[in-house]
TITORGU-922051 format. One line per 8 residues: number of its first residue (from 1); for each residue x, y, z of C-alpha. Coordinates in nm, 2 decimals, decimal comma. Each point is the difference from the previous one (the first is absolute). Last residue first. Layout:
<torlums>
NUM) X Y Z  ...
</torlums>
This chain:
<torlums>
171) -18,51 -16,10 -13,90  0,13 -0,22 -0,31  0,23 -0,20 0,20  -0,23 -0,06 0,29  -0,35 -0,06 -0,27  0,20 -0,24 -0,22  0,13 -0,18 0,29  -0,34 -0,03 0,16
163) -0,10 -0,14 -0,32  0,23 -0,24 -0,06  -0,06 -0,15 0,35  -0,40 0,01 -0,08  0,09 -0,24 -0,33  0,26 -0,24 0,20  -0,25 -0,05 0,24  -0,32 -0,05 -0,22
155) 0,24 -0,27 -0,21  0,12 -0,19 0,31  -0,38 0,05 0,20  -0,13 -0,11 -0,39  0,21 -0,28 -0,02  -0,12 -0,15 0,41  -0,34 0,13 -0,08  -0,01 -0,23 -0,29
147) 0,15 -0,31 0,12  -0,26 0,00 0,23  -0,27 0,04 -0,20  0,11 -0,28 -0,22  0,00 -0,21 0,28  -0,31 0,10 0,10  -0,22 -0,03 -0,34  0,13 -0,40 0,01
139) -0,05 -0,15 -0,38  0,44 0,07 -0,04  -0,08 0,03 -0,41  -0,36 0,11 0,01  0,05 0,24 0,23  0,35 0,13 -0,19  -0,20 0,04 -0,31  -0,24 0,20 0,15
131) 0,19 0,19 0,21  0,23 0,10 -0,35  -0,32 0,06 -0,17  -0,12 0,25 0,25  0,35 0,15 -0,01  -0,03 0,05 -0,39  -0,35 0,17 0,02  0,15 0,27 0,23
123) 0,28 0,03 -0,29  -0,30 0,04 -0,25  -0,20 0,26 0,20  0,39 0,21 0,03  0,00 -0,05 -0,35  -0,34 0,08 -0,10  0,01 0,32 0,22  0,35 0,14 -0,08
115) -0,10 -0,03 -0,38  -0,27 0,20 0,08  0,27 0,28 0,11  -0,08 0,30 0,26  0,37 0,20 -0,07  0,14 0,10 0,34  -0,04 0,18 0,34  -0,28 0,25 -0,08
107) -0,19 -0,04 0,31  -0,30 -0,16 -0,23  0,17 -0,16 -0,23  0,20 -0,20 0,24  -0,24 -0,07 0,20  -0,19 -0,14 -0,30  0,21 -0,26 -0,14  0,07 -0,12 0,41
99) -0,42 -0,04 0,00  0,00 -0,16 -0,33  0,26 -0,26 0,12  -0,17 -0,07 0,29  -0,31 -0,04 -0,16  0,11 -0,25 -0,26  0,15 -0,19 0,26  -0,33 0,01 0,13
91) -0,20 -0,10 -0,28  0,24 -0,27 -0,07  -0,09 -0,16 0,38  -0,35 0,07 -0,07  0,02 -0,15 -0,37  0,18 -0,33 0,15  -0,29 -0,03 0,25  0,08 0,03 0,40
83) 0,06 -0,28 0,20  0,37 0,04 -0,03  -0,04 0,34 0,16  0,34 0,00 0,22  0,23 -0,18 -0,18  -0,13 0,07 -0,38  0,01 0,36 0,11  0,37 -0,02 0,11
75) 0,07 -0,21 -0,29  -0,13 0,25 -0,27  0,16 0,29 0,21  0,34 -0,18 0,00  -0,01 -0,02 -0,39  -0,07 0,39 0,02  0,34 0,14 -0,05  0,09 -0,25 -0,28
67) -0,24 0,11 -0,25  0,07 0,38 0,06  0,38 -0,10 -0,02  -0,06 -0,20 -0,33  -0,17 0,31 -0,14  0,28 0,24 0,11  0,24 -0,24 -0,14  -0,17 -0,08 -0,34
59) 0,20 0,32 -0,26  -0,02 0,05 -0,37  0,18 0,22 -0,06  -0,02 0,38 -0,06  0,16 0,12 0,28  -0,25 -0,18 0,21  -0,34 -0,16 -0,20  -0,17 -0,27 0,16
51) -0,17 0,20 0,28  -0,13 0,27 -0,32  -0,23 -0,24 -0,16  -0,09 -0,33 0,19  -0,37 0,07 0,05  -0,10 0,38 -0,12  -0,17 0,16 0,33  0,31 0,22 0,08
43) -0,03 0,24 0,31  0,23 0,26 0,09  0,03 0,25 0,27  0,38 0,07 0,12  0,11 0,27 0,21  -0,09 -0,09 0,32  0,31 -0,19 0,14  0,32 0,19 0,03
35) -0,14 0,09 0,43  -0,03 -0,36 0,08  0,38 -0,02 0,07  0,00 -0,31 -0,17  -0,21 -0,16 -0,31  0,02 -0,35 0,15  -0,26 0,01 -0,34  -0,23 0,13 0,24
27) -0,31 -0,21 -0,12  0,20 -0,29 -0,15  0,26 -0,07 0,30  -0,19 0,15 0,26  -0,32 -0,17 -0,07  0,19 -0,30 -0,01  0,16 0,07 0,29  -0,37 0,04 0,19
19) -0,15 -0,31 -0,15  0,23 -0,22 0,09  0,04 0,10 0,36  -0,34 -0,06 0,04  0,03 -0,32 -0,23  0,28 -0,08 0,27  -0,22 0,02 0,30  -0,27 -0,14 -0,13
11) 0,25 -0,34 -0,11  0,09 0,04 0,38  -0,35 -0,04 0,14  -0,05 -0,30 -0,24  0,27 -0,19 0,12  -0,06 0,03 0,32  -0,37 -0,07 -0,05  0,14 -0,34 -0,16
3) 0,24 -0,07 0,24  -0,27 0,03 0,29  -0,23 -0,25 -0,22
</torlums>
């Protein structure tokens, strides 16, 4: 049982962490010095229109990225709220997403996209797939835990080093 509180106290700890680069990343755009943002108030409420087109052509790495940058927010709610209902844990990521959508329109730091919102909802959905499956595969919750926190400390690691660097060089 010690293990297991362990294990939960550090997944917290990351999805703190987690939530706070990711914010960051889509809020402030790593949009740095602070002082260019502020010019830019956009919101588009037509699904899949203008994020697809880039120099006219058609263009799926910004939604890919949305999709890929909340995978680890789908498992980190599936690891700590895995009593929760599948709608609750979507309604969340949903939330999240929405939230990050409108800080951005609101401080005037970048376009407010729907397209942003389903794909960011559909990339949480993804990692609650991916615990899913892998439950059902390895059928022992703490193992799969485990091996988890151990990827996301690499991954949250290597993001948050990144980041620092960004912010020294840029400074």
């Amino acid at each position: 049982m010690k293990d297991s509180s362990k294990i939960t106290k550090t997944t917290k700890i990351l999805f703190i962490v987690y939530l706070i680069a990711i914010f960051e990343i889509i809020v402030f755009k790593l949009e740095i010095p602070f002082s260019r943002m502020g010019y830019l108030r956009n919101i588009n409420l037509i699904p899949f229109y203008e994020s697809l087109i880039v120099n006219g052509k058609i263009d799926f790495s910004e939604i890919f990225m949305n999709m890929v940058i909340f995978i680890p927010l789908g498992i980190y709610i599936e690891m700590l709220f895995s009593k929760w209902s599948t709608i609750k844990k979507i309604s969340v990521i949903f939330i999240v997403s929405l939230i990050c959508e409108i800080s951005q329109f609101v401080m005037a730091i970048g376009s407010s996209d729907i397209t942003d919102i389903i794909n960011n909802t559909l990339g949480g959905i993804v990692g609650l797939l991916i615990m899913y499956i892998l439950v059902k595969l390895v059928k022992e919750k703490h193992k799969i835990y485990k091996l988890m926190n151990i990827l996301a400390t690499i991954g949250t690691t290597f993001m948050v080093s990144l980041l620092s660097i960004l912010v020294l060089v840029n400074i």
